[in-house]
C-alpha positions in Angstrom: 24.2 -6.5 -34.1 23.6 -7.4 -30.4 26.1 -7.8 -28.0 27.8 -11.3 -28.7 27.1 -11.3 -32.1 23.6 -12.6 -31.7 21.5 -10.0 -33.9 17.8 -12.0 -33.0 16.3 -12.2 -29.9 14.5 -15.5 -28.2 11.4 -14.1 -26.5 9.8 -16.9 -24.0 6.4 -16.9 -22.9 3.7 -18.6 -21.2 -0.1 -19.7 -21.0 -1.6 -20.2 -17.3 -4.9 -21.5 -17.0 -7.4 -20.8 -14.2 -6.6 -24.0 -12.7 -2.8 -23.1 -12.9 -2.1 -25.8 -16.1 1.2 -24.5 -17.8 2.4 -24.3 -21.3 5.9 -23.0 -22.3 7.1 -21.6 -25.5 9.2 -19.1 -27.8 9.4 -17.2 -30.6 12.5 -16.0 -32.6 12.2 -11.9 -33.5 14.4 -10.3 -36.3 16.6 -7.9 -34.1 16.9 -7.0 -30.8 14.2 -6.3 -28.3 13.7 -6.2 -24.5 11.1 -6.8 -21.9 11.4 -3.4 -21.0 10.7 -2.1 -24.7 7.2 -3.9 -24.3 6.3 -3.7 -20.6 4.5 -0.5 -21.1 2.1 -2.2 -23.2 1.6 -5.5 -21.4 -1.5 -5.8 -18.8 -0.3 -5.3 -15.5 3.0 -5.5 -16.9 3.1 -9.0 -17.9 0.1 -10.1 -19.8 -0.9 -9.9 -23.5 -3.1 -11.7 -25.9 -0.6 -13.5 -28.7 -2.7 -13.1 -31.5 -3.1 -9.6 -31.3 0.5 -9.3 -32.0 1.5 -11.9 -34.5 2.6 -14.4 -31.8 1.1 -17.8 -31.7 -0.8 -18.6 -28.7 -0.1 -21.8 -26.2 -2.2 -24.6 -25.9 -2.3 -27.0 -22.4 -1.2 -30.0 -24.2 -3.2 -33.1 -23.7 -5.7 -31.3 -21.6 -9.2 -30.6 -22.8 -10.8 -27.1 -23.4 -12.2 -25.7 -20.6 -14.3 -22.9 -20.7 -14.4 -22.2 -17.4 -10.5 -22.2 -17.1 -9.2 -21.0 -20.4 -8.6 -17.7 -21.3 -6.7 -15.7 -24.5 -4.0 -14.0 -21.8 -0.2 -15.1 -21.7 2.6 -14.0 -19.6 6.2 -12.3 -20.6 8.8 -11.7 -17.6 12.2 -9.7 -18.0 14.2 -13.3 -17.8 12.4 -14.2 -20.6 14.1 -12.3 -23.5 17.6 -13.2 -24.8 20.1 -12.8 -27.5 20.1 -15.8 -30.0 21.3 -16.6 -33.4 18.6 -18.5 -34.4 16.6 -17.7 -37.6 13.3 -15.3 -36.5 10.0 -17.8 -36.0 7.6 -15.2 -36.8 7.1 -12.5 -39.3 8.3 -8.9 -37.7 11.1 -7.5 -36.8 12.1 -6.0 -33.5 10.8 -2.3 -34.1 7.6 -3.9 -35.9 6.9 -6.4 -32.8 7.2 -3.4 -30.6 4.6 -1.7 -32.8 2.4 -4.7 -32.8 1.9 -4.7 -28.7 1.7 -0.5 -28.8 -1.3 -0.9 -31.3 -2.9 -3.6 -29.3 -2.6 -1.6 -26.1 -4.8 1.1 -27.6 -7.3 -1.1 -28.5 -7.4 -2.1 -24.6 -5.9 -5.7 -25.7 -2.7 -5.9 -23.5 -0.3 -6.1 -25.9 
């Protein structure tokens, strides 16, 4: 169990379009993980496709598809990743989201 008793872990993220639109969200994992457990698979050390590793991906709320702007990559940052006892959101544990981003770094996916 992590420290505090909070055996999950919250893992924040965000989608950026081109013409810097935001959207924010989370996912619950089962156990603990840290940014630094997948920054070696992250492009540049901070993007990754969600999909690619069970993670939903963000939409821009309210704004309209724009091919020209929109792309698949989202961002993870160190402050990002905290202790929580909330149920898990998605479908993997700690040790099989880790695996998730090393197998989509191979494929040359980011993460």
């Amino acid at each position: 169990m992590a420290a505090g008793g909070k055996p999950n872990t919250r893992i924040d993220y965000l989608y950026r379009d081109a013409g810097n639109y935001k959207a924010h969200g989370h996912v619950v994992v089962a156990g603990r993980v840290r940014f630094g457990d997948l920054k070696p698979f992250l492009d540049c050390g901070e993007y990754f496709v969600p999909p690619t590793v069970g993670i939903p991906p963000l939409n821009i709320e309210g704004e309209p598809r724009d091919p020209r702007l929109d792309h698949p990559w989202h961002e993870l940052s160190p402050e990002g990743f905290s202790g929580t006892g909330e149920p898990p959101t998605i479908d993997a544990t700690a040790a099989q989201l880790i695996g998730s981003f090393r197998r989509a770094a191979s494929r040359g996916r980011g993460g």
